[in-house]
C-alpha positions in Angstrom: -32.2 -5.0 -13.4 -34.2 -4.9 -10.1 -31.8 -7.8 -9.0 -28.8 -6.0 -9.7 -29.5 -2.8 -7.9 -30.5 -5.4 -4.8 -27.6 -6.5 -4.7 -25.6 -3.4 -5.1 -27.6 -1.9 -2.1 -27.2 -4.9 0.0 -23.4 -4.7 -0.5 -23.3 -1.6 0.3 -25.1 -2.3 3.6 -23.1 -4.8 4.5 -20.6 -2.2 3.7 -21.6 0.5 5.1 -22.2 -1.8 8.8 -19.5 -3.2 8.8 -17.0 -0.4 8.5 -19.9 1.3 11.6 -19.5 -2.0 13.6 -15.6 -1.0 13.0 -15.9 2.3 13.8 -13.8 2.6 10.8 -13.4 6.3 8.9 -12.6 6.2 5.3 -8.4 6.9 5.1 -8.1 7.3 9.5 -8.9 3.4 9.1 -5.2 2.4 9.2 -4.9 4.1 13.0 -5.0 7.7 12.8 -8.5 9.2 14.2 -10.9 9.5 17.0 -12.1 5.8 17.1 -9.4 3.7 19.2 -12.1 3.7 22.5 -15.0 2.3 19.4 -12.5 0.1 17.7 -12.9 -3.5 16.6 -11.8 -5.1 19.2 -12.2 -4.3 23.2 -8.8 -6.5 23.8 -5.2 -3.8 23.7 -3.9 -4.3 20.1 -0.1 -5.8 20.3 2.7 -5.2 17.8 2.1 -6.0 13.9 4.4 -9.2 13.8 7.4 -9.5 10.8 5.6 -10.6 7.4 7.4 -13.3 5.5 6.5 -12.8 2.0 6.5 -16.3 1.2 3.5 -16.5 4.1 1.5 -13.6 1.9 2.9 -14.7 -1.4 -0.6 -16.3 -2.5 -2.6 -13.1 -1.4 -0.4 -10.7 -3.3 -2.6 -8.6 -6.0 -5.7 -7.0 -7.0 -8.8 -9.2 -5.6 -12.1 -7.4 -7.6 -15.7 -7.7 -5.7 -18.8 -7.6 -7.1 -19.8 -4.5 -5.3 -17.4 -2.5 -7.9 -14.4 -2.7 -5.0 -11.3 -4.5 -4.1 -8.7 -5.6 -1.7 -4.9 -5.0 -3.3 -2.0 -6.4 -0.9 1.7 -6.6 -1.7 4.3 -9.0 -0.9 5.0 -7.3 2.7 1.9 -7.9 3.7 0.7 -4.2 3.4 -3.2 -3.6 2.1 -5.7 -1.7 1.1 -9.6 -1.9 0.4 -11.1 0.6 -2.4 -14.7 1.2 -3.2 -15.7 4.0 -5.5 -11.8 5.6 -4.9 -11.8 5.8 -1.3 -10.0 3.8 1.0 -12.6 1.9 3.4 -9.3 0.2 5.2 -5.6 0.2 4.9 -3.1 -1.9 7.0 -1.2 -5.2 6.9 -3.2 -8.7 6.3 -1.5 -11.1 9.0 -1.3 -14.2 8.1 -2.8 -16.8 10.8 -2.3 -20.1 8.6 -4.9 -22.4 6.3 -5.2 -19.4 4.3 -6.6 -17.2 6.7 -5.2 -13.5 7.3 -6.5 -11.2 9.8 -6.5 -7.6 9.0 -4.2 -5.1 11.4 -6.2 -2.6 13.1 -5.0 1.4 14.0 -2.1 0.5 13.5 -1.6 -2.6 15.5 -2.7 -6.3 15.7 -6.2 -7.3 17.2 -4.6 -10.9 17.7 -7.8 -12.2 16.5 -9.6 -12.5 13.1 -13.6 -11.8 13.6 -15.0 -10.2 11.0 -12.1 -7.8 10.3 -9.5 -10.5 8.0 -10.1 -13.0 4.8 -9.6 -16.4 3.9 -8.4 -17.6 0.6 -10.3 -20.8 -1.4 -8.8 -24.2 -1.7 -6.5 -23.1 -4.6 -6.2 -19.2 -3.8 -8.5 -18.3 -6.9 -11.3 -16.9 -4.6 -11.2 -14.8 -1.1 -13.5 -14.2 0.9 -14.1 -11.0 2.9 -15.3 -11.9 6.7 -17.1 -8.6 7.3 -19.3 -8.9 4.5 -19.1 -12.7 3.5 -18.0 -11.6 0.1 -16.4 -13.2 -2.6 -13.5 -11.5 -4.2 -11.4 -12.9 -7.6 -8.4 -12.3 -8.5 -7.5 -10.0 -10.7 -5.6 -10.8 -14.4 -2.2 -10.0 -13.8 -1.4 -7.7 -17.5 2.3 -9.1 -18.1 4.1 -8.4 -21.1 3.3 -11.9 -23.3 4.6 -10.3 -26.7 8.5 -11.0 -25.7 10.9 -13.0 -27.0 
């Protein structure tokens, strides 16, 4: 039990500095609020690029955490992160190649990954959050297998 409720506070953390080091604000994450001067990156952000779906295809779905949260995306790239119901970020995941997407920031792209993207495992069964170096699975898809 002690172990559990370790990790659960170090998650949260991790968490809670990343989304400070982001100067990120619950639902104003995806660009509306009072942080652009305290954002994640110092650099201007440019223009989101066009989002092939094939390019996004293998993160598309419901990755679960550990920490009781998880990243969703969909096949035009668009996101979300959700922990306890709220959003913690909400954007587009921009894909960078070898698996790698970087995570759009107030509304535009920070051209560069840091912390703030994921990268998917060898065989896109695992991802792996950059800002808190955790490892989310994917999530059972729930089709209808009773047919035919």
């Amino acid at each position: 039990m002690t172990v559990r409720v370790r990790s659960t506070v170090l998650a949260a953390c991790a968490v809670s500095a990343v989304l400070a080091l982001a100067g990120c604000g619950g639902e104003k994450a995806d660009g509306a609020g009072e942080s652009a001067s305290s954002g994640a990156s110092t650099a201007p952000l440019g223009p989101i690029p066009a989002i092939k779906p094939a390019d996004v295809k293998p993160l598309v779905g419901r990755w679960v955490g550990t920490a009781k949260d998880y990243f969703q995306f969909t096949a035009d790239g668009s996101g979300v992160w959700v922990r306890g119901g709220q959003k913690l970020w909400s954007g587009t995941a921009i894909p960078e190649g070898g698996g790698k997407y970087r995570f759009s920031w107030q509304g535009g792209d920070p051209k560069t990954a840091s912390y703030w993207g994921v990268t998917l495992s060898e065989k896109n069964t695992k991802l792996v959050f950059a800002g808190t170096n955790q490892t989310y699975t994917k999530a059972v898809a729930h089709k209808g297998k009773g047919k035919g």
